[in-house]
C-alpha positions in Angstrom: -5.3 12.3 12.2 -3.0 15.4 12.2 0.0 12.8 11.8 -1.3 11.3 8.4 0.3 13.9 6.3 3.9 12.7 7.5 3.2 9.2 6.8 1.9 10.3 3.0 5.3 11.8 2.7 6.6 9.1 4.1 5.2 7.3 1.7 6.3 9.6 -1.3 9.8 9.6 -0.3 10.4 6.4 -0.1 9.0 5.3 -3.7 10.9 8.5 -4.9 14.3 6.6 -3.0 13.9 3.3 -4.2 13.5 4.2 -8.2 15.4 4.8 -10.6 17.3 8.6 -10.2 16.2 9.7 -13.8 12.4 9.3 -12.7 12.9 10.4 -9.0 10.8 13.9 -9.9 8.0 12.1 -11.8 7.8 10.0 -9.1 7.2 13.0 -6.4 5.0 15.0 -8.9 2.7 11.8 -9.2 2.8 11.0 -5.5 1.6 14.6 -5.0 -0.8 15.0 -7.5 -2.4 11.6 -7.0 -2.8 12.7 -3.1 -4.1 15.8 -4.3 -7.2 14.2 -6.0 -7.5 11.5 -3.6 -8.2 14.7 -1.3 -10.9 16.4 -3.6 -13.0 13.5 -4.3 -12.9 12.6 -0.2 -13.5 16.0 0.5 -16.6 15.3 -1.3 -17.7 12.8 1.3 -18.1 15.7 4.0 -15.5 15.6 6.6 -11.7 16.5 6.7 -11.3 13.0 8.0 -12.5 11.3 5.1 -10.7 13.6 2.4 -7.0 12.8 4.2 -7.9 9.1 4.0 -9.0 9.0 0.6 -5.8 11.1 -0.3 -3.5 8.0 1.8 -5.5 5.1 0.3 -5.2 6.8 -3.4 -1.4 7.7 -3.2 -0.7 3.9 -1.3 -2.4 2.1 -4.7 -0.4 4.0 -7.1 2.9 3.2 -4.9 5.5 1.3 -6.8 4.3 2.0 -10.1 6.8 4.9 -10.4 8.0 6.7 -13.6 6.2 3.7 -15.8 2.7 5.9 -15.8 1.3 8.9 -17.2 0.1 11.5 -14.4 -3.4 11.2 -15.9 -3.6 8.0 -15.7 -1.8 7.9 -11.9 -5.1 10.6 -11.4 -7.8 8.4 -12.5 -6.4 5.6 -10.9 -6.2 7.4 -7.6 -10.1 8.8 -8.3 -11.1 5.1 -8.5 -9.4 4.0 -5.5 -10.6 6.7 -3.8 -14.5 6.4 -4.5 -14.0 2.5 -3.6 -12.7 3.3 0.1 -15.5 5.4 0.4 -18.1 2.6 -0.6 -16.2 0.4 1.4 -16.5 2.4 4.8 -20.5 2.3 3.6 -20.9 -1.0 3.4 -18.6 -1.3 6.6 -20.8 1.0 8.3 -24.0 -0.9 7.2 -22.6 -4.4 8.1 -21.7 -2.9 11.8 -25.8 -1.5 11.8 -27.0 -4.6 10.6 -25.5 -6.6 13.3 -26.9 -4.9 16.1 -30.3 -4.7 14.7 -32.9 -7.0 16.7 -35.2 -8.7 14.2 -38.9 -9.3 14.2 -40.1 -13.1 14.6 -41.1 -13.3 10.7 -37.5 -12.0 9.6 -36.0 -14.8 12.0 -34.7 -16.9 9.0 -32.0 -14.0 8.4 -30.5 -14.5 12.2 -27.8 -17.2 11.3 -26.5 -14.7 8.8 -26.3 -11.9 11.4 -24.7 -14.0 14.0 -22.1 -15.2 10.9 -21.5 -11.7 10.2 -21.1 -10.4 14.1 -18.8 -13.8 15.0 -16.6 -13.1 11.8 -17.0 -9.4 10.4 -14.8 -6.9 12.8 -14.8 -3.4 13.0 -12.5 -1.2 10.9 -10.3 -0.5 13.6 -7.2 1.7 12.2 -8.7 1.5 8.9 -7.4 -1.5 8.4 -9.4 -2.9 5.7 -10.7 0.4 4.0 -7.1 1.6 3.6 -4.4 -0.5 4.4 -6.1 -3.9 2.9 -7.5 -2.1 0.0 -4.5 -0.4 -0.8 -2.4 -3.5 -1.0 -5.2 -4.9 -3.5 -5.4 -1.9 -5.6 -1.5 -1.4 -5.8 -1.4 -5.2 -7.1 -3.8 -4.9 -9.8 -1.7 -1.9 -10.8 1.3 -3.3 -11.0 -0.3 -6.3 -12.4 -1.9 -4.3 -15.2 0.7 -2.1 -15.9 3.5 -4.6 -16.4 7.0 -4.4 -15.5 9.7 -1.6 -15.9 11.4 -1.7 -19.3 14.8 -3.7 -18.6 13.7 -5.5 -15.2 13.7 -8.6 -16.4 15.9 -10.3 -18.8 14.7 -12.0 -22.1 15.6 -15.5 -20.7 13.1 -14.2 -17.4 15.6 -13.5 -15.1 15.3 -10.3 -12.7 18.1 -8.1 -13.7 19.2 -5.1 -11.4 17.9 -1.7 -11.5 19.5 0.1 -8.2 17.4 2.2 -6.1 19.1 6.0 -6.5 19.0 6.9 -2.7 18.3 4.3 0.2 18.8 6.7 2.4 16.3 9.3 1.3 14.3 6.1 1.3 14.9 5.3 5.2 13.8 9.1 5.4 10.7 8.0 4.4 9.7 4.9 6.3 11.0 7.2 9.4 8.3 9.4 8.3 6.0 6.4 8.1 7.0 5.4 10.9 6.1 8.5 12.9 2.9 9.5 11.1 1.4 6.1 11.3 0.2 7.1 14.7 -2.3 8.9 13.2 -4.8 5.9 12.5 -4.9 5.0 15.9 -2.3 6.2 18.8 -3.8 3.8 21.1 -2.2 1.1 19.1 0.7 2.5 18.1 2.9 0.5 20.7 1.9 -2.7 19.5 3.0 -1.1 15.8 6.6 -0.1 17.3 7.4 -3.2 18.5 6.2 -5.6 15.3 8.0 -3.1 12.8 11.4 -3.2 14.7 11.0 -6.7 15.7 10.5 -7.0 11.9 13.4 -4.9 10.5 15.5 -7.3 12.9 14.0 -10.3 11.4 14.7 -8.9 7.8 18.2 -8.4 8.2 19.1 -11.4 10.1 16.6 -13.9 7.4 18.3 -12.1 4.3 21.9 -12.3 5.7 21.0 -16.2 5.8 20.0 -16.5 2.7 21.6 -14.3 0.6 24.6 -13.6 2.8 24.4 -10.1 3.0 22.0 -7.4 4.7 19.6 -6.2 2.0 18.6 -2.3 3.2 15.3 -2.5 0.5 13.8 -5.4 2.1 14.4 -3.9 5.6 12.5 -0.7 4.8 9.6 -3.4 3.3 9.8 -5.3 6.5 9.6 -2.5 8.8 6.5 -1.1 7.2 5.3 -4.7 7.0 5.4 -4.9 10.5 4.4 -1.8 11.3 0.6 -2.4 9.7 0.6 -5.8 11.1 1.1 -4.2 14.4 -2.0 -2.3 14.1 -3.9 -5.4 12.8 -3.7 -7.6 16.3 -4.6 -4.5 18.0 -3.7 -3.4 21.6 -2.0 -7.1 22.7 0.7 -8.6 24.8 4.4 -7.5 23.9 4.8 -11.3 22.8 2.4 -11.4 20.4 3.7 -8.0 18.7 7.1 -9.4 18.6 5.8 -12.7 17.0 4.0 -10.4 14.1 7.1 -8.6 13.6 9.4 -11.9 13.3 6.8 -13.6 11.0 6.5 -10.0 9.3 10.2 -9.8 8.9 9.8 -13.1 7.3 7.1 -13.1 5.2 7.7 -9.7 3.2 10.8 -10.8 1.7 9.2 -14.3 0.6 6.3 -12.5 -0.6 9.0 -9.6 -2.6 10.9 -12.8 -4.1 7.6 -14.2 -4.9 5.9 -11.4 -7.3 9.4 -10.6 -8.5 9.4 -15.0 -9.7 5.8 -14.1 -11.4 7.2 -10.7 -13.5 5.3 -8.4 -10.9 7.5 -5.7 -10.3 6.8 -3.9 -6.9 10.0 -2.0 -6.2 9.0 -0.4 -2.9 6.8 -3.6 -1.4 3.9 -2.0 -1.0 1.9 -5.5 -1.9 3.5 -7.0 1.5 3.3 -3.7 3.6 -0.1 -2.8 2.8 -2.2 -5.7 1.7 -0.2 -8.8 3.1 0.8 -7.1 6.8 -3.0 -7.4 8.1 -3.3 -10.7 7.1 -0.3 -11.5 9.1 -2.0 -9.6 12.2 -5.1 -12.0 12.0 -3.0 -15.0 12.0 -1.1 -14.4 15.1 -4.4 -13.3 16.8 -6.3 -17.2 15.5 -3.2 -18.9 16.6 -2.8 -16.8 20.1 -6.5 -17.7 20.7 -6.6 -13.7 20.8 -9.4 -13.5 18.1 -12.0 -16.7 16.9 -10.4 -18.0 13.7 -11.6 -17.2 10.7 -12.5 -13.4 12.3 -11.9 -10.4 10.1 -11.3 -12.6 7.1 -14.1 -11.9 5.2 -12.4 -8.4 5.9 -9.5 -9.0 4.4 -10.7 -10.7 1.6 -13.1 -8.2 0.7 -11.3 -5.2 0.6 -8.3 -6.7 -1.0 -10.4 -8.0 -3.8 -12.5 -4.7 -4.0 -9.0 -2.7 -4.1 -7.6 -5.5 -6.8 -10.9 -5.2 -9.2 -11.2 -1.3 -9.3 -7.1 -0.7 -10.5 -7.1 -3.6 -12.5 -10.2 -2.6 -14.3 -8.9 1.2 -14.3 -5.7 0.5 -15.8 -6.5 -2.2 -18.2 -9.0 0.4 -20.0 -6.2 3.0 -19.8 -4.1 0.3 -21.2 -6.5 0.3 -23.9 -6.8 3.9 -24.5 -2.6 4.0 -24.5 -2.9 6.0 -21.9 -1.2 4.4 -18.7 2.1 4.0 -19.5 4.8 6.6 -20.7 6.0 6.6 -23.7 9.0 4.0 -24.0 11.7 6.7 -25.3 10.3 8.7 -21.5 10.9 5.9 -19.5 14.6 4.7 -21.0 15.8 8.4 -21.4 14.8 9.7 -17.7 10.8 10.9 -17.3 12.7 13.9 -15.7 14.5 14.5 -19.0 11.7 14.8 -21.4 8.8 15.9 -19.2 10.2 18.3 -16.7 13.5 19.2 -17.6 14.6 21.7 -19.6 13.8 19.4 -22.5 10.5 20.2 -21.8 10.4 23.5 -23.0 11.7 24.1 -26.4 10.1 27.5 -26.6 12.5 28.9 -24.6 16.0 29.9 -25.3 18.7 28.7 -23.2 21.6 30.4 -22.0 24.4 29.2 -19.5 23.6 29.7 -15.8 
């Protein structure tokens, strides 16, 4: 758990790397401040455990979104997110109870439903599903809801170009990532290195097929792909890590070109890393035979939807309120510019440094 704070920044880094360099400070101040509240309102659960979580599964579902919101709204966003991990790990907690209760003869007509829920419900192992799953929901109905960045797609509905500033600062990151993500669960963590390499590897040779060229962005979204679905099949054979990485490699670039097809624009891939990558997991454990199939989906499907709902809902009332998005003028003239520069401040004088 000591770990998690590297894979926030991590995460921070590389959202800050793969945007556009005239927002690259809004995009750290919001990654901060939206880890910040994430904090508070876990904090308010009772444990240091649960505040570092809430601050991870807040800053993952407002991932992506980069200098097209308003800090506010990035804060209430991340407040929402937050309070639904929370109810999540309840209701986790209370199916796990429920399962293991032993019920009297006139309560017997509720046994099928226990034995569904023990044969198909699994334990949040690596907080899988409370913030990995529901972070890849919530970050989708964000980015659904808040729309694309202004110029990303062309007015016959063609993606058009907008360069990441600095890949490499963005390789910082998943390094980061990389190295903090032992803090869900060290125990798995082997299983994680070898599905995010074997991924990466898959990435590179899949996109150098089909577009005939190495493409660095959908590496970094492959690795951390991989990585998650690593944790996802658990402590299992090196074969069986290496086939989530390849299929991992695989899938987060389909899944990328995919939303990018549909006007979603997820610049970092945090909808394959985060909410796709478990799913991935549990399909190589059904068709290993590692795990009866059909187990953990309910999982899955739950917290993806739970994470989707509360940011959709969140930001469409922003929306509403004109209170999500920047102003246009911020967004085309640098977020940096106008809200943080010197810009920002007309009540001083300037003089020559």
């Amino acid at each position: 758990m000591d770990l998690l704070p590297l894979f926030a920044l991590g995460a921070v880094l590389v959202e800050t790397g793969s945007g556009r360099a005239k927002g690259a400070l809004h995009c750290f101040v919001k990654g901060l401040t939206v880890l910040a509240v994430g904090t508070v309102v876990g904090f308010a659960g009772g444990s240091w455990n649960d505040s570092v979580l809430c601050g991870i599964v807040a800053l993952l579902a407002i991932l992506g979104l980069g200098d097209r919101i308003t800090l506010s709204a990035a804060a209430v966003i991340a407040a929402a997110v937050s309070i639904t991990h929370r109810l999540l790990v309840v209701f986790d907690q209370s199916i796990g109870d429920a399962v293991n209760v032993s019920l009297p003869t006139s309560l017997s007509a509720f046994k099928p439903v226990l034995d569904f829920l023990s044969t198909h419900w699994q334990h949040d192992y690596a907080f899988i599903w409370s913030v990995h799953t529901l972070a890849g929901g919530a970050a989708l109905g964000a980015l659904v809801a808040a729309g694309p960045r202004i110029g990303r797609y062309s007015r016959n509905g063609l993606p058009t170009a907008i360069p990441a500033h600095n890949l490499p600062l963005a390789a910082v990151g998943v390094f980061l990532i990389w190295f903090g993500a032992q803090g869900f669960s060290q125990p798995l963590w082997e299983s994680a290195i070898m599905s995010g390499f074997s991924a990466l590897l898959a990435s590179s040779a899949w996109t150098k097929w089909r577009f005939g060229k190495v493409d660095p962005s959908f590496a970094i979204t492959a690795f951390w792909t991989g990585l998650i679905s690593g944790f996802a099949i658990g402590k299992a054979a090196p074969v069986l890590a290496l086939s989530a990485g390849i299929l991992s490699g695989v899938v987060s670039v389909s899944v990328s070109l995919f939303l990018d097809k549909n006007f979603i624009d997820d610049p970092v891939g945090v909808v394959p890393a985060e909410g796709i990558a478990p799913l991935i997991g549990l399909t190589v454990l059904w068709v290993s035979g590692g795990a009866y199939f059909g187990a953990g989906s309910i999982n899955w499907a739950a917290a993806f939807a739970s994470g989707f709902t509360a940011s959709w809902l969140v930001c469409r009332i922003l929306a509403f309120l004109n209170l999500l998005r920047l102003h246009p003028m911020d967004e085309l003239e640098g977020a940096d510019l106008r809200l943080y520069g010197i810009a920002a401040y007309p009540e001083f004088e300037t003089h020559e440094a």
